[in-house]
C-alpha positions in Angstrom: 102.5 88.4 122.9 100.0 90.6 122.0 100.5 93.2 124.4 104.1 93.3 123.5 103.4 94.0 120.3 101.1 97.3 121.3 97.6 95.8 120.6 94.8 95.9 122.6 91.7 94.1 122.2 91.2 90.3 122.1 87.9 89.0 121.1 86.8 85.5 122.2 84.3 84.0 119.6 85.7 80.3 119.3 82.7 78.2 117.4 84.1 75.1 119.0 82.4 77.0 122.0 79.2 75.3 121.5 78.2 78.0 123.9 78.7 80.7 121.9 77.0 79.3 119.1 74.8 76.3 118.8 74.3 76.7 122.7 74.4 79.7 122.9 71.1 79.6 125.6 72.8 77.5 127.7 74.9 78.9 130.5 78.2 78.1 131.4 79.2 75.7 133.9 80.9 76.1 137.3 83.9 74.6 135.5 83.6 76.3 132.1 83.2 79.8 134.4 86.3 79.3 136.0 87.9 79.0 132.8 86.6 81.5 131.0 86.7 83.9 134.1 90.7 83.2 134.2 91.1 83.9 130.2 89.0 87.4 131.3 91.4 88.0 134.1 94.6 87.3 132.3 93.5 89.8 129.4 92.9 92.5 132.0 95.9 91.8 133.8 98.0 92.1 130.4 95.9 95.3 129.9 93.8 93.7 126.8 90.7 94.5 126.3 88.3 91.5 126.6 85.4 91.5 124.2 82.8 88.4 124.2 80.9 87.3 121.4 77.8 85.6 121.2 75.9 84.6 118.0 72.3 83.7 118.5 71.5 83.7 114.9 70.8 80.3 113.8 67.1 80.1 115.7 66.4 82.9 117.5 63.0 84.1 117.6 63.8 88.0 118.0 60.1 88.7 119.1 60.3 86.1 122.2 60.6 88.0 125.5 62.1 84.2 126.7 64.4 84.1 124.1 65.5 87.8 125.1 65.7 86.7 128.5 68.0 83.8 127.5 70.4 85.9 125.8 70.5 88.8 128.4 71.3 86.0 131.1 74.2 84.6 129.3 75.5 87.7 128.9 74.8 88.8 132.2 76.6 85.9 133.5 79.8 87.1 131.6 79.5 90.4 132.6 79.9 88.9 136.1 83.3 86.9 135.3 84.2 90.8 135.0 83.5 90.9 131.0 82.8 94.8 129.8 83.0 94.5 126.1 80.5 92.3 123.9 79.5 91.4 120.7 76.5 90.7 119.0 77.2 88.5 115.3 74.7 88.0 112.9 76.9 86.4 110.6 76.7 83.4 108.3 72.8 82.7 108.4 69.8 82.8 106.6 68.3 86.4 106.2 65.1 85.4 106.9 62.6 85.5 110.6 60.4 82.7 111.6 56.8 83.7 110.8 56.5 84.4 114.4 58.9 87.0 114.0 57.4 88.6 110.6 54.2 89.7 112.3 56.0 91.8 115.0 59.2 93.4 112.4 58.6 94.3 108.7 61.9 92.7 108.3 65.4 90.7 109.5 67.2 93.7 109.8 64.4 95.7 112.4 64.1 92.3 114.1 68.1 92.4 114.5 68.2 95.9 115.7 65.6 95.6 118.0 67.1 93.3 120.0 70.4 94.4 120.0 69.4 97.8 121.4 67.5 96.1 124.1 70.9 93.9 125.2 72.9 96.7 125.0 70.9 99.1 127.1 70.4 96.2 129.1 74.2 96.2 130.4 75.4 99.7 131.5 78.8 101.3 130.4 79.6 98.6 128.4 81.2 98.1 124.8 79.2 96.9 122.2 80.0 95.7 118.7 77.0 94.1 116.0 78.2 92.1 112.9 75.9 92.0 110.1 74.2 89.6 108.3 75.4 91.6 105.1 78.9 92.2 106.7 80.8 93.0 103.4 80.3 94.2 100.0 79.5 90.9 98.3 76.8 90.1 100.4 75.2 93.6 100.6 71.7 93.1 98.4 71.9 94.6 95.6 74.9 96.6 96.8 76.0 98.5 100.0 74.8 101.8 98.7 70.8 100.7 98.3 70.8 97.7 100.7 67.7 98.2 102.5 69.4 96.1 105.1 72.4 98.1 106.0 70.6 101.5 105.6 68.1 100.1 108.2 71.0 98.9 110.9 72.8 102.1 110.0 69.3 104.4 110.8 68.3 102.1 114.1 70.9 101.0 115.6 71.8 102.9 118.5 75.0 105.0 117.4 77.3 104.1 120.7 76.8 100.2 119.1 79.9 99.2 116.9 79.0 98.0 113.4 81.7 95.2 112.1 82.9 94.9 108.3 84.9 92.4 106.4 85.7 94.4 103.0 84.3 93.6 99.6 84.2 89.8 100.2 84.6 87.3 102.8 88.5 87.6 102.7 89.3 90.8 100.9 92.4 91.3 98.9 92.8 95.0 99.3 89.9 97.2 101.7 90.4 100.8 100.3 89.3 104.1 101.9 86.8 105.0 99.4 85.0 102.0 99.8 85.0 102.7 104.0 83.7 105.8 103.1 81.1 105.1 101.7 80.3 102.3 103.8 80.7 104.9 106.8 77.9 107.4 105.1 75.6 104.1 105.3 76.3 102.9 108.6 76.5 106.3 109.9 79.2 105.6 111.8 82.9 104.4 111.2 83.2 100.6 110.8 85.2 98.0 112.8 87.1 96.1 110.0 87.2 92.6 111.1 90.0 91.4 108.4 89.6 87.8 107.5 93.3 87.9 105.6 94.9 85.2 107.7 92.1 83.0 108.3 91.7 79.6 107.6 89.2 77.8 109.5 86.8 77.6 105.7 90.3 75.2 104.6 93.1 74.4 106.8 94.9 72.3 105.1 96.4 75.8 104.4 98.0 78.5 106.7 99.0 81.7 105.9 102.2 83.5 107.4 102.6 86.3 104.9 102.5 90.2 106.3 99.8 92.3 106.6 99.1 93.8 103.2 96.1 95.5 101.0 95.5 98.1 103.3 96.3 101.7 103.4 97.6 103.1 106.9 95.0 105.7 105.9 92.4 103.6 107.0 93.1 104.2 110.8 91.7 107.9 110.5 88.2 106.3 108.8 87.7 103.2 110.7 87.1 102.6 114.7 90.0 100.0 114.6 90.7 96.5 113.0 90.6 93.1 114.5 92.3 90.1 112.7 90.9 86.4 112.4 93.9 84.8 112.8 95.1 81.1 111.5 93.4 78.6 113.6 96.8 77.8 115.0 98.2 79.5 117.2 101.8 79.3 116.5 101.2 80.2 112.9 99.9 84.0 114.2 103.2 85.3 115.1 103.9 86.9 111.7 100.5 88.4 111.2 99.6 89.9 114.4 103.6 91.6 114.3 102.9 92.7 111.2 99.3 94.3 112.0 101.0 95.7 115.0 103.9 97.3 113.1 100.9 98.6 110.5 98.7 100.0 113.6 101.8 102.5 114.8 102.4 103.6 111.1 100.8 107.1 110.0 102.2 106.6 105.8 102.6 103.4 103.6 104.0 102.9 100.6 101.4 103.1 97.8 103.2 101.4 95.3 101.5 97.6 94.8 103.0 94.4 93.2 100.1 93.9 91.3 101.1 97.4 89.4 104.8 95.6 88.4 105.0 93.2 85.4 106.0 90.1 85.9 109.2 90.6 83.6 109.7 93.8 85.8 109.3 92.1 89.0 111.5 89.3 87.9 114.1 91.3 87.5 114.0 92.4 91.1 114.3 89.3 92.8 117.6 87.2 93.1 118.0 83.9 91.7 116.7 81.9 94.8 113.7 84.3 94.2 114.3 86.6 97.1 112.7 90.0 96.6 114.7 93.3 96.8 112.4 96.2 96.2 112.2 97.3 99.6 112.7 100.7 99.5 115.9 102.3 101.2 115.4 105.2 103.6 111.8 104.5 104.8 111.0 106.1 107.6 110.0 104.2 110.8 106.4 105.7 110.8 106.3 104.3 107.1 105.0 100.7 106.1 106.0 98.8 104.1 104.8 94.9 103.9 108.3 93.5 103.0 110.0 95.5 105.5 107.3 94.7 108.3 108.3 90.4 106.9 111.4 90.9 107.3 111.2 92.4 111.2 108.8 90.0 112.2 110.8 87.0 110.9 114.0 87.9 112.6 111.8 88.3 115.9 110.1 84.9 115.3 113.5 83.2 114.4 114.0 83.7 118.7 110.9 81.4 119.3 112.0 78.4 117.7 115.0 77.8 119.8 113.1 78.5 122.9 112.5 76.0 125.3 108.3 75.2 125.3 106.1 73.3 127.3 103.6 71.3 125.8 100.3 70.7 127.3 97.1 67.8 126.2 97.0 64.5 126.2 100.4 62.1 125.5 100.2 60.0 122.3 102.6 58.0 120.2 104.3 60.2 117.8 102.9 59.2 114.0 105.3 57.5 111.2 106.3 60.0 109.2 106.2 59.2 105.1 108.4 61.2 103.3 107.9 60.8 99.1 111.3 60.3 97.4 111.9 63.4 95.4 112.8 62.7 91.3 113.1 64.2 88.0 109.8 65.4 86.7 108.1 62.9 84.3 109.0 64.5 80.5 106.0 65.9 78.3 103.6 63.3 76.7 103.1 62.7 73.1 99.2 64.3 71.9 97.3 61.1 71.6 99.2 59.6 74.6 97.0 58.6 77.9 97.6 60.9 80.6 97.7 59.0 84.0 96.0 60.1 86.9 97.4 62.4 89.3 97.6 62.0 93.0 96.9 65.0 95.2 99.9 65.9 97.6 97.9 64.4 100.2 98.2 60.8 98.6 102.0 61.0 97.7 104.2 58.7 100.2 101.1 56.9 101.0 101.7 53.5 99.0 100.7 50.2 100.9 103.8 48.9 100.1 106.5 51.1 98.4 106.3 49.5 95.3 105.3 50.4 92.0 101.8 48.6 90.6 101.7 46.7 87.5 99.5 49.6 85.9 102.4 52.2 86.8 105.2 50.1 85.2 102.8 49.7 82.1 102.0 53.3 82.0 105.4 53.9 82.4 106.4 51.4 79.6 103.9 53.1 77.4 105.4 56.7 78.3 108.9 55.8 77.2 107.5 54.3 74.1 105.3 56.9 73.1 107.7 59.8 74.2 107.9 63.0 72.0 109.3 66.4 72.5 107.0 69.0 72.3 109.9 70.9 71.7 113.5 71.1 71.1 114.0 74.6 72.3 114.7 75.6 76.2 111.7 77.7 77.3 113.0 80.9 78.6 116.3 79.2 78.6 119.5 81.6 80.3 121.8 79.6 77.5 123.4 82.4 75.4 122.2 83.1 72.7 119.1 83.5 74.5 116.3 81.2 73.0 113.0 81.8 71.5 110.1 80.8 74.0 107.4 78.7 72.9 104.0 80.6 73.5 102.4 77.3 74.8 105.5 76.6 77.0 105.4 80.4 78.9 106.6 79.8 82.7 104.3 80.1 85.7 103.0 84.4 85.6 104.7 85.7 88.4 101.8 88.2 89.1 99.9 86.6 91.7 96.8 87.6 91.0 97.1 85.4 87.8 99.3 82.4 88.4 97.8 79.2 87.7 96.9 76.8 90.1 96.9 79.8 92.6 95.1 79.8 95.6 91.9 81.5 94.9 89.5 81.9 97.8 85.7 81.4 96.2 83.1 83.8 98.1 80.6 81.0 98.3 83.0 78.3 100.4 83.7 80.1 103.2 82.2 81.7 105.6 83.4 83.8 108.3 84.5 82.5 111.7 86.0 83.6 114.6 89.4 81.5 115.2 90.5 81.3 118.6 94.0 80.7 119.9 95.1 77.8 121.4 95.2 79.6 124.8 91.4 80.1 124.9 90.1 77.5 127.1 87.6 75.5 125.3 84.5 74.1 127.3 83.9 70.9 128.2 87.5 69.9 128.7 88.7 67.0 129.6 89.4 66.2 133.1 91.7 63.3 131.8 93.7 65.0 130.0 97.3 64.7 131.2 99.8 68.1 131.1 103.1 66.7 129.1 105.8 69.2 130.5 108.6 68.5 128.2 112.3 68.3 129.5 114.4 71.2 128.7 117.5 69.4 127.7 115.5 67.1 125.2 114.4 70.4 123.8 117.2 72.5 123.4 117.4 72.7 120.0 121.1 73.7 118.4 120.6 77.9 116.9 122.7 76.8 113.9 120.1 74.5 112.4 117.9 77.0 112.2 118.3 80.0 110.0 116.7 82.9 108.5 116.8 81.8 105.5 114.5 78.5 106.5 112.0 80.4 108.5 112.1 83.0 105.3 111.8 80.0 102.8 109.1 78.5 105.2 106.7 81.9 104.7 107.3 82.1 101.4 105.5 78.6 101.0 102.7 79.8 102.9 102.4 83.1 102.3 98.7 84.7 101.7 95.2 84.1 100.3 95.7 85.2 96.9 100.0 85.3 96.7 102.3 82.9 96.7 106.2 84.5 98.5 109.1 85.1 96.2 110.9 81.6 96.9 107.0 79.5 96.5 106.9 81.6 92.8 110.8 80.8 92.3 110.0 77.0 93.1 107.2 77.0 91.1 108.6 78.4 88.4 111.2 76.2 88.2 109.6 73.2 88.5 107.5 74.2 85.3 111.1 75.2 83.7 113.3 71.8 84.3 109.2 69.3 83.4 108.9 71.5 80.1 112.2 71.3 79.0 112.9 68.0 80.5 113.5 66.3 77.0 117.3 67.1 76.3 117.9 64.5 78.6 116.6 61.6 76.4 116.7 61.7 72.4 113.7 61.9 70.3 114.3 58.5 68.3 116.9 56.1 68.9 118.2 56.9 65.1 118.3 60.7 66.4 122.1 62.2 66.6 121.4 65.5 68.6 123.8 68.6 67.9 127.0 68.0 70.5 127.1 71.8 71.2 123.6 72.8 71.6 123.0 69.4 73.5 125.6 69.8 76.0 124.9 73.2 77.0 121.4 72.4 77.5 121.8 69.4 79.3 124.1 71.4 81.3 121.5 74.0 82.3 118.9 71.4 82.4 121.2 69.6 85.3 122.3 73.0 87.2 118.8 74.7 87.4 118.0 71.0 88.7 120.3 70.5 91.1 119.7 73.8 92.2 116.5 73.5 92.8 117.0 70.3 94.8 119.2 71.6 97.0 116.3 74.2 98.2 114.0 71.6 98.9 116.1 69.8 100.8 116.5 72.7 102.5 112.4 72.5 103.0 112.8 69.3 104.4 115.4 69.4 106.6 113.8 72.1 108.6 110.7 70.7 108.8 112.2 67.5 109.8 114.4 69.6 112.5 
């Protein structure tokens, strides 16, 4: 796949690799070789460059000619499985030496460099790349400029030596030139970027199928390429290593950003099912643009789901699948009213026995009893005469950079790793495990249950780090619309007789927005359930 798409380099640094890791002394066995000399052969073959990682940081002692030893030998024994390109990564650990250490270096960052020159001139004519303990902005102490630990790597270590950066944080939102400027005048060299954008080993309850975005095609000209953590599965990669591809080939990008649109602005441009339009007409094909680049890579990855698969591990029993039955929001709660628990999605359909709890009928009792209207006005109702929104009662901020309840990656729970697809042999695997070949004519799934539209819906949902797509905002928003205004559907008092002409066209948006909006989760469902 990857060669298809015109990349180049594949970098194998998999921490369920003990080896590379927590093991990383250890050698690899006969078994573990074979594999691991086959993945080398098959990226050569495909005409990928192969680069293996190794990360030693966790308890090396850098001034131990055994420990040097250790690690030349392991990657030795690579370089013999016909390996040429490696990496040293310092990433993720303390930035502190043993006391050992601190009477041979004045500091982590000479102890790093010291060794990494050694292993490098250690193997001849090969391709070296270093990560950094301080590998982007946010961990640069007090700042990239005066770190004493990047202008020390960037003095000592040996300029043919690649030096690898993730942006300003961890996962970066936009990487700009200026900033790889001035990281290049530290470094003394051009930085790798090694964009964490669709990675999710720090949570993966998520995944993240949204384009590649926040990054000028400028940066090609500062930087000596880009590598991508990917999702942790590998299915889920399609639409951002098609989308980094289409980026690579591009020489211009538009420099417009959604986060420079208002929300009323940006509204405006979508259609009611909350499909965006502002792609640009007459782009050129050596322009980029993120939508555009979505849009190509879904229609490509719409071919791969109705292509027969094999599937390959060991045969269980399929799991019982609980779907939650979908209802009408519960209405808004009087002030002094107790506001029940809520259940993470993870708990919904999950009941022992389907039935409601004597503390849910009572709450529910009490609700009914206790039930005021904050309002009586539609927020940002489309009834005409338009009516006046309730400041408490705005809808969801379409700018995604401020939506609440937005996924928000925090610097300080993640950290970077390296995930591996699922055609990168683990070690240690199972003998046992049986090969499931499925039967093509089970598989054959019918094109006309799956559309464009679902696969388009489906990225939406699961769109990017900080960004929801333009159908997850429309959902959301909705949602907030028909719970906020869910009280013309009941009267405030039973002595209340509600205005026939104001309640009937309420209701009757109420009920259309509603059933709207049900009809594009089913559409959810069904396709997942496909």
């Amino acid at each position: 796949m990857m060669q298809s798409f015109g990349l180049n380099t594949y970098m194998y640094a998999p921490k369920d690799d003990f080896k590379h890791r927590a093991y990383w002394r250890e050698v690899y066995s006969v078994e573990e070789a074979e594999q691991l000399s086959g993945l080398i052969s098959a990226a050569k073959e495909a005409g990928m460059n192969f680069v293996y990682a190794i990360s030693p940081g966790l308890d090396i002692v850098y001034s131990s000619p055994k420990e040097i030893a250790c690690l030349k030998r392991k990657i030795e024994q690579v370089h013999q499985f016909g390996c040429s390109a490696f990496a040293l990564l310092f990433d993720d650990i303390e930035p502190e030496i043993s006391q050992a250490d601190k009477e041979v270096f004045q500091s982590y960052g000479h102890a790093q460099v010291s060794i990494t020159n050694e292993v490098f001139q250690a193997i001849n004519e090969a391709h070296f790349m270093f990560c950094p303990t301080e590998y982007c902005s946010a961990r640069a102490n007090p700042n990239v400029r005066t770190s004493e630990y990047l202008n020390t790597i960037g003095a000592q270590l040996l300029p043919e030596i690649d030096i690898m950066w993730t942006g300003t944080k961890v996962i970066t939102k936009e990487i700009t030139v200026e900033s790889m400027l001035e990281l290049s005048e530290i470094l003394r060299r051009k930085p790798i970027i090694w964009d964490n954008l669709h990675a999710n080993d720090y949570d993966q309850k998520r995944i993240f199928l949204g384009p590649y975005s926040g990054r000028s095609t400028d940066l090609v000209s500062h930087t000596r390429g880009v590598l991508t953590n990917p999702n942790c599965e590998f299915e889920a990669n399609f639409i951002p290593i098609h989308t980094i591809a289409q980026w690579s080939k591009c020489n211009s990008d538009v420099k417009t950003s959604p986060s420079d649109v208002s929300s009323d602005i940006r509204l405006e441009t979508e259609s009611e099912s909350g499909e965006s339009e502002d792609i640009p007409s007459g782009l050129s094909p050596s322009t980029y643009h993120p939508k555009k680049a979505l849009k190509l890579a879904i229609k490509d990855w719409l071919a791969e789901f109705n292509k027969t698969k094999s599937a390959h591990g060991k045969v269980v029993a399929p799991l019982a699948s609980a779907v939650a039955n979908l209802s009408v929001p519960p209405p808004a709660m009087a002030e002094n009213a107790e506001v029940p628990p809520t259940k993470s999605p993870c708990e919904l359909g999950r009941s022992e026995n389907g039935k409601k709890t004597g503390d849910d009928e009572e709450m529910n009792a009490s609700t009914q009893n206790t039930f005021v209207p904050i309002t009586k006005e539609l927020v940002n109702s489309l009834v005409d005469p338009p009516v006046i929104l309730n400041p408490i009662l705005e809808p969801m901020d379409c700018n995604p950079s401020s939506i609440p309840g937005s996924p928000k990656v925090a610097d300080d729970q993640m950290s970077s790793q390296v995930a591996s697809s699922s055609s990168t042999p683990s070690s240690g695997r199972n003998s046992s495990l049986e090969e499931m070949q499925t039967d093509p004519q089970e598989q054959t799934i019918n094109e006309n249950k799956i559309t464009l539209e679902d696969v388009t819906l489906l990225v939406d949902l699961f769109y990017l780090p900080f960004e929801h797509g333009p159908q997850g905002i429309w959902l959301l928003n909705e949602f907030h619309w028909l719970k906020n205004n869910s009280h013309v559907l009941r009267k405030t008092s039973p002595t209340e007789v509600p205005s026939p002409d104001a309640s009937a066209a309420e209701v009757l948006e109420w009920r259309a927005r509603a059933k709207k909006l049900e009809k594009s989760i089913k559409q959810l469902v069904d396709f997942i359930t496909v």
